[in-house]
C-alpha positions in Angstrom: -12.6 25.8 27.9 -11.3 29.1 25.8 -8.9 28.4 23.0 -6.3 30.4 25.2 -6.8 28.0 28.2 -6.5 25.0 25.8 -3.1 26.4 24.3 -1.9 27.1 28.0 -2.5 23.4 28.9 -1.1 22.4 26.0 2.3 24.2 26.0 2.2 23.2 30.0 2.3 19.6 29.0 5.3 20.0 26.6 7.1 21.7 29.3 6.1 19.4 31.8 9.0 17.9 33.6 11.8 19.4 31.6 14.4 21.4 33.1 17.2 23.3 32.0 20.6 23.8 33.3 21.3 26.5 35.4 24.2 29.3 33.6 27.3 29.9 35.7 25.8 33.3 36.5 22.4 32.4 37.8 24.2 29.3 39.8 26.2 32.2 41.4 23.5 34.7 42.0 21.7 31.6 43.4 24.6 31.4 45.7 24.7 34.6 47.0 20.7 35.0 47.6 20.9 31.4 49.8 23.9 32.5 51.3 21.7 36.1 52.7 18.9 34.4 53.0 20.8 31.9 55.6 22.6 34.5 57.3 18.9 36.2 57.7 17.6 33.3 59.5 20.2 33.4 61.6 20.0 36.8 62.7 16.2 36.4 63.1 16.9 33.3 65.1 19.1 35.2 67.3 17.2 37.7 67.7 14.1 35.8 68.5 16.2 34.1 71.4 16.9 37.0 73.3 13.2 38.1 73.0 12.5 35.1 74.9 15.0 35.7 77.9 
């Protein structure tokens, strides 16, 4: 193993299973991206229903 693959590992270890707290921004753009992504599958489910009529 590389010395760059060894540092990777490494710095994936310190991270591993650390988390940080979401900011009030990215909590909201999360929001809005579930909130199309949910009104997408519902369109495409209803769409897909009347394909099958």
């Amino acid at each position: 193993m590389n010395q760059e693959n060894k540092s990777t590992t490494k710095r994936q270890a310190e991270h591993a299973g650390k988390v940080r707290l979401l900011t009030a921004s990215e909590r909201a753009a999360l929001r809005r991206d579930m909130a199309e992504a949910s009104a997408w599958m519902r369109a495409e489910l209803a769409r897909r229903r009347t394909m099958n009529k």
